[in-house]
C-alpha positions in Angstrom: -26.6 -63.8 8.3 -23.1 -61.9 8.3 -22.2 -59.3 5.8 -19.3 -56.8 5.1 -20.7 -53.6 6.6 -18.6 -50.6 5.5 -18.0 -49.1 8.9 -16.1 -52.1 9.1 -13.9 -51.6 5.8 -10.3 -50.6 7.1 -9.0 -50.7 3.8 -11.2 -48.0 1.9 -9.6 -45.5 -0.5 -9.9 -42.1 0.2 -11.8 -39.6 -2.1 -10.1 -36.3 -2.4 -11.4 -33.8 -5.2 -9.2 -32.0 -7.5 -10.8 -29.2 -6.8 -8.6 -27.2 -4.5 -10.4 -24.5 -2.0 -8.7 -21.5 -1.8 -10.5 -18.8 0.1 -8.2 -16.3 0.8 -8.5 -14.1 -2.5 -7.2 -10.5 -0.9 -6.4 -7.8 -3.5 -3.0 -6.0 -4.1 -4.8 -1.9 -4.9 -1.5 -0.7 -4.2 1.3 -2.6 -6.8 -1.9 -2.8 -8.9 -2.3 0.7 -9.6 1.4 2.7 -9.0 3.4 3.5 -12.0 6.5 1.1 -13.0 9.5 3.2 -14.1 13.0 2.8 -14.9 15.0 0.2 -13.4 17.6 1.7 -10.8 21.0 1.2 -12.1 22.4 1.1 -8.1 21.2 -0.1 -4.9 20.8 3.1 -3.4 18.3 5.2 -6.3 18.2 9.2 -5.9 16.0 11.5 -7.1 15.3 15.8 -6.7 12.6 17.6 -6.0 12.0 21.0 -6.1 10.0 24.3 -5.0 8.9 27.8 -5.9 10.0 30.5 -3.9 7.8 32.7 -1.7 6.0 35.7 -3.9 7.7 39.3 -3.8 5.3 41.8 -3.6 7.8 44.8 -3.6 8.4 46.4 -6.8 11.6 47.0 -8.8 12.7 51.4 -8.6 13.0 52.4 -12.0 16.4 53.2 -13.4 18.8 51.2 -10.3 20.8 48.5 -11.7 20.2 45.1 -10.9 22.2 44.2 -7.9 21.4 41.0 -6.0 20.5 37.9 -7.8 18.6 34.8 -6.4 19.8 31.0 -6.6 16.9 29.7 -8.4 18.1 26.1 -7.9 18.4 26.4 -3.8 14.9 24.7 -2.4 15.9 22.0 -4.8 16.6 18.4 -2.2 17.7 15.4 -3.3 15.4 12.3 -2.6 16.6 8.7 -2.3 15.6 4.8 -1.4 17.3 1.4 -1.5 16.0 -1.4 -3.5 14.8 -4.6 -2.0 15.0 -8.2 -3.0 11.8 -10.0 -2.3 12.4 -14.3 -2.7 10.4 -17.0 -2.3 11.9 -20.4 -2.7 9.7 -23.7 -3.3 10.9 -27.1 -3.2 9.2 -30.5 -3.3 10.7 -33.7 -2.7 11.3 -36.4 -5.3 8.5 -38.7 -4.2 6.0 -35.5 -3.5 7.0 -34.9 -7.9 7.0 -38.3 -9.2 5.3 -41.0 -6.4 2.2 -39.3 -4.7 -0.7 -37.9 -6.2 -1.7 -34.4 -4.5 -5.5 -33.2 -4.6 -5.4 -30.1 -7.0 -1.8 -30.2 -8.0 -1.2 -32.9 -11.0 2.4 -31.5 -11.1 3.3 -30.4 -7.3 6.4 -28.5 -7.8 4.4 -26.1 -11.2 1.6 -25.5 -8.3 3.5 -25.1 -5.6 5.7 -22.2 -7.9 2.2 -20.8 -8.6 1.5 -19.9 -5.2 5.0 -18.9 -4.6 4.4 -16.0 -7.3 1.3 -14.9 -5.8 2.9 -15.0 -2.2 6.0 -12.9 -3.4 3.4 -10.3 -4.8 1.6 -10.2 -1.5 5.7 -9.8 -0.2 5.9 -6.6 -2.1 2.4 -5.0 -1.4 3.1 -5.5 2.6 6.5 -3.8 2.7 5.6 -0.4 0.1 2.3 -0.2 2.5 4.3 -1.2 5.6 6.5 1.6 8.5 9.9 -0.4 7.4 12.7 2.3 7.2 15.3 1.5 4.4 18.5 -0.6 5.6 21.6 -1.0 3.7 23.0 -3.9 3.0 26.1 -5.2 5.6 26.9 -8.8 4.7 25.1 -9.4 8.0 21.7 -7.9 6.6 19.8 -6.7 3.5 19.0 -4.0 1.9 15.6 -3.1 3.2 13.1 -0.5 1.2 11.2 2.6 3.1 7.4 1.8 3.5 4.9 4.6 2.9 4.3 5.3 6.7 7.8 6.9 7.0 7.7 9.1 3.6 4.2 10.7 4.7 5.6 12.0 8.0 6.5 15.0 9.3 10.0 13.6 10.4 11.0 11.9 7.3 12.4 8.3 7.1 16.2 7.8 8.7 18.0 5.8 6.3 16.2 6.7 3.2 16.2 10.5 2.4 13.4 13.2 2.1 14.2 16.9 2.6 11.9 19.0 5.5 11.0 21.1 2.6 8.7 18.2 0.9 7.5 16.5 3.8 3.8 17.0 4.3 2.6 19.9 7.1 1.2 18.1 10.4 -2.4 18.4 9.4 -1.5 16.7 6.9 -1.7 13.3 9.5 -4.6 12.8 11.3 -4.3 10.8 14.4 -7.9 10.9 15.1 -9.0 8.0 16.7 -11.3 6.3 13.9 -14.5 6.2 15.8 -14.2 9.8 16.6 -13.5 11.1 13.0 -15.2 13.7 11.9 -16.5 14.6 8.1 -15.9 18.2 7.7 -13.0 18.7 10.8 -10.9 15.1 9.0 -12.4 14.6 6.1 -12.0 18.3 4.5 -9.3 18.9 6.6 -7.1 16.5 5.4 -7.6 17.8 1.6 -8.1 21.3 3.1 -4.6 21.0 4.5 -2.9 19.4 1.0 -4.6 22.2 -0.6 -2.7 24.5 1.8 0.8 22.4 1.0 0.8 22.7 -2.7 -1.9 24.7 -3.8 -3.6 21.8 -5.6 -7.6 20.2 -6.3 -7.4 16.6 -7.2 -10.2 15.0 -8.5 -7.7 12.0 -8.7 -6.7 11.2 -5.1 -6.7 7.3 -4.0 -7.3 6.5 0.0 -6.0 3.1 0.8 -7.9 2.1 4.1 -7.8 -0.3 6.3 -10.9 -2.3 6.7 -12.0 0.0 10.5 -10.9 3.2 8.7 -12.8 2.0 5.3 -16.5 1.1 7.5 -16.0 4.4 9.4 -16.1 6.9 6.2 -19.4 5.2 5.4 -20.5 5.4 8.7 -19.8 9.2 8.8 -21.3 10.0 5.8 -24.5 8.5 6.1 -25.5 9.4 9.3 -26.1 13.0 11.1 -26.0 12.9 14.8 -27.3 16.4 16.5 -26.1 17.4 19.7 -29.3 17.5 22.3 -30.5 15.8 25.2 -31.8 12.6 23.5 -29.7 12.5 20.1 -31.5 12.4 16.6 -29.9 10.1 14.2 -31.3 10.7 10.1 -29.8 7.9 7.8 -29.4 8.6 4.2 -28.6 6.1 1.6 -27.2 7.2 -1.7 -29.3 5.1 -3.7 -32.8 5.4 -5.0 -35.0 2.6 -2.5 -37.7 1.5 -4.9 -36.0 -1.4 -5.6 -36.0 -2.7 -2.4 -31.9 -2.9 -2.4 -30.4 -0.4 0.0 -26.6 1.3 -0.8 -24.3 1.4 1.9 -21.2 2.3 0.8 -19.2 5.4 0.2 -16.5 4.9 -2.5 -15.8 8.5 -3.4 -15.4 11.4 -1.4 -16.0 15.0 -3.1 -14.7 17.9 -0.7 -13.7 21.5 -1.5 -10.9 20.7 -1.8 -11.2 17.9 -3.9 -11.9 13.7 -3.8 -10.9 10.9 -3.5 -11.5 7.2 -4.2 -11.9 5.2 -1.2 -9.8 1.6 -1.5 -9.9 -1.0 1.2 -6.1 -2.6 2.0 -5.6 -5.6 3.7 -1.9 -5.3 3.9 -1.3 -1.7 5.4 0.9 -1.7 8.4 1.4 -5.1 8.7 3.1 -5.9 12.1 3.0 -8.4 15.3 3.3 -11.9 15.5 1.5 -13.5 13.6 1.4 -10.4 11.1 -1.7 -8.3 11.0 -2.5 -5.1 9.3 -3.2 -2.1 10.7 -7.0 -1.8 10.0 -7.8 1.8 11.1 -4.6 3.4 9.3 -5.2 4.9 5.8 -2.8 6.5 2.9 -4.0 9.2 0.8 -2.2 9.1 -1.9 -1.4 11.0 -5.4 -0.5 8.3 -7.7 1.0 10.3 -9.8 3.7 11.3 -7.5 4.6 7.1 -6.5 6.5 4.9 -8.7 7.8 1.6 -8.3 11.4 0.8 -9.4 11.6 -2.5 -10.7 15.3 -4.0 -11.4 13.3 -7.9 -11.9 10.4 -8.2 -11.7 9.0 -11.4 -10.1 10.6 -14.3 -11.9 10.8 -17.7 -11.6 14.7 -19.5 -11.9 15.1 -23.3 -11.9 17.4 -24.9 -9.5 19.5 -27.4 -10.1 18.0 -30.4 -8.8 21.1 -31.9 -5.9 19.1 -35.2 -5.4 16.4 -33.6 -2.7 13.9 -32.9 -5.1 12.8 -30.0 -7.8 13.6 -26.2 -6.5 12.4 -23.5 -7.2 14.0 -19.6 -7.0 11.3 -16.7 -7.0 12.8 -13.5 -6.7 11.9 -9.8 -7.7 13.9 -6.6 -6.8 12.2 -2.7 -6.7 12.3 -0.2 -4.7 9.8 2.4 -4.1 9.9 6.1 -5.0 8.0 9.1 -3.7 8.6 12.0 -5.9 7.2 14.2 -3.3 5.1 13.5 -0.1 4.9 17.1 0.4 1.1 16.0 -1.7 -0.2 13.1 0.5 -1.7 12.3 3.9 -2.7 9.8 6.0 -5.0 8.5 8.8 -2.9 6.9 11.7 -4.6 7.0 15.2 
């Protein structure tokens, strides 16, 4: 007896779901949580920043005229970046729009715009968090915006601008190696040292970290390690345990000198071929003091249609501003 077995059936239709797997889900902390001010009305957007003058503690002799007189305006520095236009451009072909029928995208050129917009996001997140100096436009190549790893430095970016006066103090970056960092010596020291810059306790400081970095402050914080002949290591969990679920995780950091909320980043220091981030590098960072300034934010623009198919144009254009590093720190071994 023959029959049609259907290992045998070379004409079968294939059975795709519309349900479209997409596991990569990474969060934006950064363009998610920095204030959106003014558009820049140039390409190049300044900025001033100033600062007190040291105390006098000599006195004034009673009954001498006044004879010298202070600038009160000279530790003012002007501050400036270039804006950056971030583009994404999706096009399908005429038979991918009108003669196929995609798994998960009933109209391929509207999804494939969606994920345009989220990539162009993702864009903008990589380069504020990124060690991109600014470049100016030549004809030959754009205008490029400075990343945060050149504004908290004591050298200052090249092409952007940020006077010596509010650049933050060297122990300001710690280039401990992750493994090796330390609570009270990093931790501490690091606010200890912003305290020391601008005479300020924040209870409102953000850390954007870097998966390594991110583990590490857990790590620290939950375990003791004396220093004898055969170590003693005491784990403590910051959770009651009589509910059988243990907490592992350190998302705030108290010091003397104040806290900060721990964030994880998957986009800081993004470099190499293919790009990766720079897990064990962290930003602390006082929001208030970072702004981003949009001229578009991201849009979408329809292109005419030239006989290839539908097009797409996805741009946005900011720049980022840093009133003041003098205020931040960061964690770059």
């Amino acid at each position: 007896m023959s029959a049609t077995l259907i290992k045998d059936v070379t004409t079968k239709k294939e059975d795709y779901s519309d349900l479209l797997a997409l596991v990569d889900a990474r969060a934006l902390p950064f363009t998610s949580a920095v204030n959106k001010s003014s558009a820049a009305t140039n390409p190049r957007f300044d900025w001033t920043a100033d600062t007190y003058a040291a105390p006098k503690l000599a006195g004034a002799i009673d009954g001498v005229d006044v004879t010298n007189f202070s600038d009160e305006f000279a530790n003012r520095g002007k501050l400036y970046n270039y804006v950056q236009i971030f583009e994404r451009t999706p096009m399908v072909s005429t038979l991918t729009q009108d003669a196929s029928d995609m798994p998960g995208a009933a109209n391929p050129i509207q999804a494939a715009t969606a994920k345009a917009l989220v990539e162009i996001k993702r864009d903008m997140e990589s380069v504020f968090l990124s060690s991109n100096d600014a470049q100016v436009d030549t004809g030959a190549v754009p205008y490029l915006t400075c990343g945060l790893d050149l504004w908290i430095s004591t050298a200052g970016p090249s092409v952007a601008s940020c006077p010596s006066n509010q650049r933050p103090a060297s122990g300001q970056i710690i280039t401990t190696a992750c493994a090796s960092l330390d609570e009270v010596t990093d931790m501490q020291g690091i606010l200890r040292a912003i305290f020391d810059a601008v005479g300020m306790v924040s209870e409102e400081y953000m850390l954007l970290a870097g998966s390594v970095l991110r583990a590490r402050i857990t790590e620290m914080t939950r375990t003791d390690t004396e220093s004898s002949a055969a170590a003693v290591r005491v784990r403590t969990f910051s959770g009651p345990m009589d509910n059988q679920t243990i907490t592992s995780t350190t998302t705030v950091f108290r010091g003397d000198f104040g806290s900060f909320t721990v964030t994880p980043s998957s986009w800081i220091g993004m470099s190499g071929t293919p790009l990766a981030p720079d897990t064990d590098r962290g930003y602390l960072l006082d929001m208030s003091k970072l702004r981003l300034r949009y001229n578009q934010r991201p849009t979408v623009t329809p292109l005419p249609n030239l006989g290839g198919g539908e097009r797409r144009l996805v741009r946005a254009i900011a720049g980022l501003q840093v009133d003041s590093p003098k205020g931040m720190g960061k964690f770059k071994p």
